[in-house]
C-alpha positions as CSV (number, residue, x, y, z in Angstrom):
1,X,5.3,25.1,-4.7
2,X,8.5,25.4,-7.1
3,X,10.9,22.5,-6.1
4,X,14.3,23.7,-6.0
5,X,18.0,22.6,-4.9
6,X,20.2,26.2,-4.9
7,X,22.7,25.7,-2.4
8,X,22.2,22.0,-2.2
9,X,24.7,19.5,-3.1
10,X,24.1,16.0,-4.5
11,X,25.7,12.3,-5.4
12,X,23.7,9.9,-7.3
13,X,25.0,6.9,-8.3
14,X,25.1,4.7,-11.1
15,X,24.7,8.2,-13.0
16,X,26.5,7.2,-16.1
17,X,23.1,6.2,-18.3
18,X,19.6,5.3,-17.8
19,X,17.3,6.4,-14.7
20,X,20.4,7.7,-12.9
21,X,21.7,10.3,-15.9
22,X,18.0,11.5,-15.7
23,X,18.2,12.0,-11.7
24,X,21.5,13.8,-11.6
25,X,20.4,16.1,-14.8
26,X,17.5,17.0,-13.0
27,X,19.0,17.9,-9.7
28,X,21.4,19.8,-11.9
29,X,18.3,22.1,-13.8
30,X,17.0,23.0,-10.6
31,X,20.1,24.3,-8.8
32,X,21.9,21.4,-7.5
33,X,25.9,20.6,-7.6
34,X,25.9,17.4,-8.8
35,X,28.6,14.9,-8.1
36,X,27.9,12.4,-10.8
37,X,29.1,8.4,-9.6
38,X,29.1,5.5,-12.1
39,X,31.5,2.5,-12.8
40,X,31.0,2.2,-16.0
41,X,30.5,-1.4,-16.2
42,X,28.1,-3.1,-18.2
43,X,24.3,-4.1,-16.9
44,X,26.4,-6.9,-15.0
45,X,28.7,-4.6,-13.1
46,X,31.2,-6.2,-16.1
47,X,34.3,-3.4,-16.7
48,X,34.9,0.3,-15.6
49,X,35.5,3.4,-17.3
50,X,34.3,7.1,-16.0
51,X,33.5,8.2,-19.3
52,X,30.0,7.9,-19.1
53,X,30.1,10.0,-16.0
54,X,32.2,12.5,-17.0
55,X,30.1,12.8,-20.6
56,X,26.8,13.4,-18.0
57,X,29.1,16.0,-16.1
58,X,29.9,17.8,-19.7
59,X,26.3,17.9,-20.6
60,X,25.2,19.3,-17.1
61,X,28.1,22.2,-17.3
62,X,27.0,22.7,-21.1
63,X,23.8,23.9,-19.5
64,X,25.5,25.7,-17.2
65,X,25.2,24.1,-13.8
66,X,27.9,23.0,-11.3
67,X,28.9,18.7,-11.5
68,X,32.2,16.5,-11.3
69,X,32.4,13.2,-12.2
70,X,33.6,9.8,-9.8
71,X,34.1,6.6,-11.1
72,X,34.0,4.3,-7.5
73,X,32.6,0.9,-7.1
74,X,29.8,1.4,-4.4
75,X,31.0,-2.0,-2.9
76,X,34.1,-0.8,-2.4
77,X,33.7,1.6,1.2
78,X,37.6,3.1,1.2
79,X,36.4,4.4,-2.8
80,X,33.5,5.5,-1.2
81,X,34.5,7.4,1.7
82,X,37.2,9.5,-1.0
83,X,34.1,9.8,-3.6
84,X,32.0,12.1,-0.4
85,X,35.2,13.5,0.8
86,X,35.5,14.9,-2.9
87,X,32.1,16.2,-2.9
88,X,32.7,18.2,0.7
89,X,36.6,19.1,-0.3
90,X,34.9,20.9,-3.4
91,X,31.3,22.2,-2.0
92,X,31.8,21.6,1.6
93,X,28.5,19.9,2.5
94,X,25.9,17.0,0.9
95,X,22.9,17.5,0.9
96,X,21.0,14.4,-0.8
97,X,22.2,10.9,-1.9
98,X,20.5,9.0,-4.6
99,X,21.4,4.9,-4.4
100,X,20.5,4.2,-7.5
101,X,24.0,2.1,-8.9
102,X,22.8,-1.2,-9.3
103,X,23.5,-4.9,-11.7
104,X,20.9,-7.4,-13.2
105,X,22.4,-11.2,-12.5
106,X,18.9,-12.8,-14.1
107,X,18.5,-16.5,-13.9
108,X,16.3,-19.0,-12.3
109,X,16.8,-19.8,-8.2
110,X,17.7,-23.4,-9.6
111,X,20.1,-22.5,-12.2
112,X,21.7,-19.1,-10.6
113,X,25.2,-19.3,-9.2
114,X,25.8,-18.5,-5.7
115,X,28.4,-16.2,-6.8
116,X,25.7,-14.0,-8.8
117,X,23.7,-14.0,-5.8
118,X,26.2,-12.7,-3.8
119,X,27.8,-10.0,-6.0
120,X,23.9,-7.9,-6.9
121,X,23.2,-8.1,-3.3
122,X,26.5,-6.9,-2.8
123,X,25.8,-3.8,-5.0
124,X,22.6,-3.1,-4.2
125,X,22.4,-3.6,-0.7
126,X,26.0,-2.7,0.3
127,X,26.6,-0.4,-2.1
128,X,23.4,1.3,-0.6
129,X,25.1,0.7,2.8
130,X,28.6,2.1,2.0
131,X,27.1,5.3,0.0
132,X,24.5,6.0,3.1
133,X,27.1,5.2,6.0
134,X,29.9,7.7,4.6
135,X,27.4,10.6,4.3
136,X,25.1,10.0,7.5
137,X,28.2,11.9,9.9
138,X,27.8,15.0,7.4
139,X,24.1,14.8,6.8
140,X,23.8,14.8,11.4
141,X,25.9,17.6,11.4
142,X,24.3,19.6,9.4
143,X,21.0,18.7,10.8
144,X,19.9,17.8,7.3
145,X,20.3,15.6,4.6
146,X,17.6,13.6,2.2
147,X,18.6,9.7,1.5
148,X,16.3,8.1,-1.7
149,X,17.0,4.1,-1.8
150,X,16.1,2.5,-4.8
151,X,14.5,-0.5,-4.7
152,X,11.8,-2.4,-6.9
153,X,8.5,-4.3,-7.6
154,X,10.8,-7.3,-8.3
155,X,11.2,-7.1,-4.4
156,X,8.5,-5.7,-3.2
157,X,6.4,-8.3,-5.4
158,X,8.5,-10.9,-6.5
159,X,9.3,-11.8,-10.3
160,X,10.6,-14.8,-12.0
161,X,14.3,-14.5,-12.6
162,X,15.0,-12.6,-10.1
163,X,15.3,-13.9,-7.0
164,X,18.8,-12.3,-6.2
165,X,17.8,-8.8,-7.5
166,X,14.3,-9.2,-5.8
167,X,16.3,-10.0,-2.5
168,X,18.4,-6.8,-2.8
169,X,15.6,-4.7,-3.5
170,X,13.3,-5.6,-0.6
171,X,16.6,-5.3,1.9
172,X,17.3,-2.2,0.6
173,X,13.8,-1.5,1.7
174,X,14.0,-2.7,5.2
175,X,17.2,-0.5,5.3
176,X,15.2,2.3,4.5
177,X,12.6,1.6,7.4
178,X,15.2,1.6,10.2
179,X,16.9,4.9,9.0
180,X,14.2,6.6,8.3
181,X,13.7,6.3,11.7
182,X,17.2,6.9,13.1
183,X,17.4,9.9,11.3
184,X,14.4,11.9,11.7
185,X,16.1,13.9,14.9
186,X,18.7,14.8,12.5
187,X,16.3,15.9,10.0
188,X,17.4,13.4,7.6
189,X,14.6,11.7,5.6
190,X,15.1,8.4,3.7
191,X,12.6,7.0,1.1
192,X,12.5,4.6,-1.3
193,X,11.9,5.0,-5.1
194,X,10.5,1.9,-6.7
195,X,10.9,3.1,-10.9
196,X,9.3,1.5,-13.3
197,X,11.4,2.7,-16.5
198,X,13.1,1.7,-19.5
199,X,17.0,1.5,-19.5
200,X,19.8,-1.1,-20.2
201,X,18.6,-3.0,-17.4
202,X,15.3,-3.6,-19.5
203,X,16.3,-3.6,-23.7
204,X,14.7,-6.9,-24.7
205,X,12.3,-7.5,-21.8
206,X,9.2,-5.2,-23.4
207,X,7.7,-4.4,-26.4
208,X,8.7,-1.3,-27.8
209,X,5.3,0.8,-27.4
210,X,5.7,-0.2,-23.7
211,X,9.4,1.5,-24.0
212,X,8.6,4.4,-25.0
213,X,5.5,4.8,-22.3
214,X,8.5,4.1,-19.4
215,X,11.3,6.9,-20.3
216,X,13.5,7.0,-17.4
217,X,12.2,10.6,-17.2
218,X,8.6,10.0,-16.0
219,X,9.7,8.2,-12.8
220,X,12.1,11.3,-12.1
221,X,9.6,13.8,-10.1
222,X,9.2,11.1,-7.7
223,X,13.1,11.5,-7.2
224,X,12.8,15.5,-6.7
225,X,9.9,15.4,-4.6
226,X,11.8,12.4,-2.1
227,X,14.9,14.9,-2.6
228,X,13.2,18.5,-1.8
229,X,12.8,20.0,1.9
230,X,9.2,19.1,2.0
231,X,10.4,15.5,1.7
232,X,7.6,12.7,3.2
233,X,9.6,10.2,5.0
234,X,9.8,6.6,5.3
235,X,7.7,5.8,2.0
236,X,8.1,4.0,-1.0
237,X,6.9,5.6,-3.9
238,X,6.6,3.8,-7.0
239,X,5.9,5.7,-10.1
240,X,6.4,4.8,-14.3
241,X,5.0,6.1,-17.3
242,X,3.7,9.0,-15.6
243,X,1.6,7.1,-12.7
244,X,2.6,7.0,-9.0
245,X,2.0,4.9,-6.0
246,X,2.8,4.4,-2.6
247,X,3.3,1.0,-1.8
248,X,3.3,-0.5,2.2
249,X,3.9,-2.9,4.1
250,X,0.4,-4.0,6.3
251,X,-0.2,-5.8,9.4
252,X,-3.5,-7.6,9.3
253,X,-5.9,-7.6,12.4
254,X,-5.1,-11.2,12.7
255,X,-6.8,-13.6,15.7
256,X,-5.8,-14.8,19.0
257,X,-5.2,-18.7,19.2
258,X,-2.9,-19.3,22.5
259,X,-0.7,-21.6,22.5
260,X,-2.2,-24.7,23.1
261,X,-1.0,-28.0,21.1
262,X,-3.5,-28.0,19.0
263,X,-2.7,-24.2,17.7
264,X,-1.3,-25.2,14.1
265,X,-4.2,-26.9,13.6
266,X,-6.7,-24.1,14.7
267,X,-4.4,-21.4,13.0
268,X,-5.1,-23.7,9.4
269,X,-8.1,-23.6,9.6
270,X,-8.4,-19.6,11.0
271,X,-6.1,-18.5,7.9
272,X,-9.1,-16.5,6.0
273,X,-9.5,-14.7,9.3
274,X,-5.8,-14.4,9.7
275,X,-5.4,-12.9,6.2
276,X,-8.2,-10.5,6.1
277,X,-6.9,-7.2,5.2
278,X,-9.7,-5.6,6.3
279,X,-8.9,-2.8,9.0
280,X,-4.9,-3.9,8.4
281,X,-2.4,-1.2,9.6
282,X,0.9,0.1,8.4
283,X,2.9,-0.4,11.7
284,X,5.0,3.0,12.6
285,X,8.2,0.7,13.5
286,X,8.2,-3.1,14.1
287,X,7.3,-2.8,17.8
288,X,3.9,-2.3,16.5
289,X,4.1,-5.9,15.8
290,X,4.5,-7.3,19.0
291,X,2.3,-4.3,20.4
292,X,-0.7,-6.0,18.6
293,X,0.2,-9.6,19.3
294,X,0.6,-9.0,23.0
295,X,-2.3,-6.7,23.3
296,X,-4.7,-9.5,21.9
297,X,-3.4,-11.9,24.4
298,X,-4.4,-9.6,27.1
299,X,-7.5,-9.3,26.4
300,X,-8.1,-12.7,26.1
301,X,-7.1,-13.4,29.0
302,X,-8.7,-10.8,30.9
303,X,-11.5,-12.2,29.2
């Protein structure tokens, strides 16, 4: 099966450099119009400029493909709303979104201002947001339309430093999880990328042998295949150096205590049953939680 875009239009943001130049050149190569988004700011969101977009828009015309360069913030919605509406005015329809903008703000919980906190979750999640909510209209009446979040093992699994950036990246997540389910009558799909890959965002933090294993563009099929028509939906696929994942988010079996005042207690002592993975489910929305919980207390009591 040949993955290809003809006839399909695209934005990825945060396209300037890094994993995002390698997304929007690839969309471009396989048929895609490419509406190319970055600030131009540094790894901190400091400055603008939409050079570095426009230099990825020259390269993917120099190989003759169809692209146009946007310099919005993605926390700003009004920039955002003109950035689409410049995309439709020009191609009349998008077809796939690519979050991908995003800042580092690295420090310890104990040493990290509030005002660093605010401002990645404010790109990431937000920016996410803005990008998503000005194309969702288009991509319902089309009946179509492919949504890939970006988020990260830093949220998914925590890291040190990063407790701002590890926030934004497991919200982004759970944003995924909700319209992923919203839009699957509309035939939009929304999954999340979780890249492992060299780029500004990680000069200094590896040696360079690991570098070179984690180009950007080994965590880019993942991108095409969450882009395409065959699309999967609602998963988060990690992928770097080549390797991919799918990561989830379980339920365990768990045990039913009641809620007698001596259930803190009894759940302490019941946590190895409580945490046993064995026969855990990934729940289909987060009904399935309750679902379980109130199932179990039915048959006890039936019991």
């Amino acid at each position: 099966m040949s993955i290809e875009f003809k006839g399909r239009v695209a934005i990825v943001t945060g396209a300037g450099g890094g994993l995002g130049k390698q997304h929007a050149l690839a969309l471009a190569a396989r048929g895609a119009k490419v509406l190319v988004n970055d600030l131009g700011g540094d790894v901190h969101g400091v400055g603008g400029s939409v050079s570095a977009a426009q230099a990825v828009v020259d390269e993917i015309r120099a190989a003759g493909g169809e692209a146009m360069a946007n310099g919005a913030s993605v926390t700003d919605f009004e920039a955002v709303k003109a950035m689409v509406q410049q995309a439709v005015e020009a191609w009349g329809r998008v077809d796939i979104l690519v979050n991908n903008a995003g800042i580092l703000r690295d420090k310890s919980f104990a040493k990290m201002e509030l005002a660093d906190f605010r401002l990645v979750m404010d790109v990431h999640v937000m920016g996410a947001v803005h990008c998503t909510k000005a194309v969702w209209p288009i991509m319902q009446a089309q009946n179509y339309g492919r949504v890939v979040m970006t988020t990260s093992s830093s949220g998914l699994y925590g890291n040190f430093g990063q407790a701002n950036y590890g926030a934004a990246k497991m919200a982004v997540a759970g944003l995924m999880q909700t319209l992923s389910i919203e839009g699957e009558k509309h035939n939009i799909r929304v999954n999340c990328l979780a890249p492992t890959a060299a780029t500004r965002m990680t000069e200094g933090l590896m040696p360079e042998q690991v570098l070179k294993a984690l180009e950007p563009s080994a965590v880019v099929p993942a991108m095409l295949v969450m882009a395409s028509e065959e699309a999967p939906n609602r998963t988060i696929i990690c992928a770097g150096a080549g390797s991919f994942e799918v990561a989830h988010i379980t339920l365990t079996q768990g045990v039913y205590l009641g809620t007698g005042p001596d259930t803190a207690e009894r759940l302490a002592a019941a946590m190895a049953q409580v945490t046993d993975r064995r026969e855990e489910s990934v729940p289909l929305s987060g009904s399935a939680q309750g679902a379980l919980e109130v199932d179990k207390a039915m048959k006890a009591h039936q019991g």
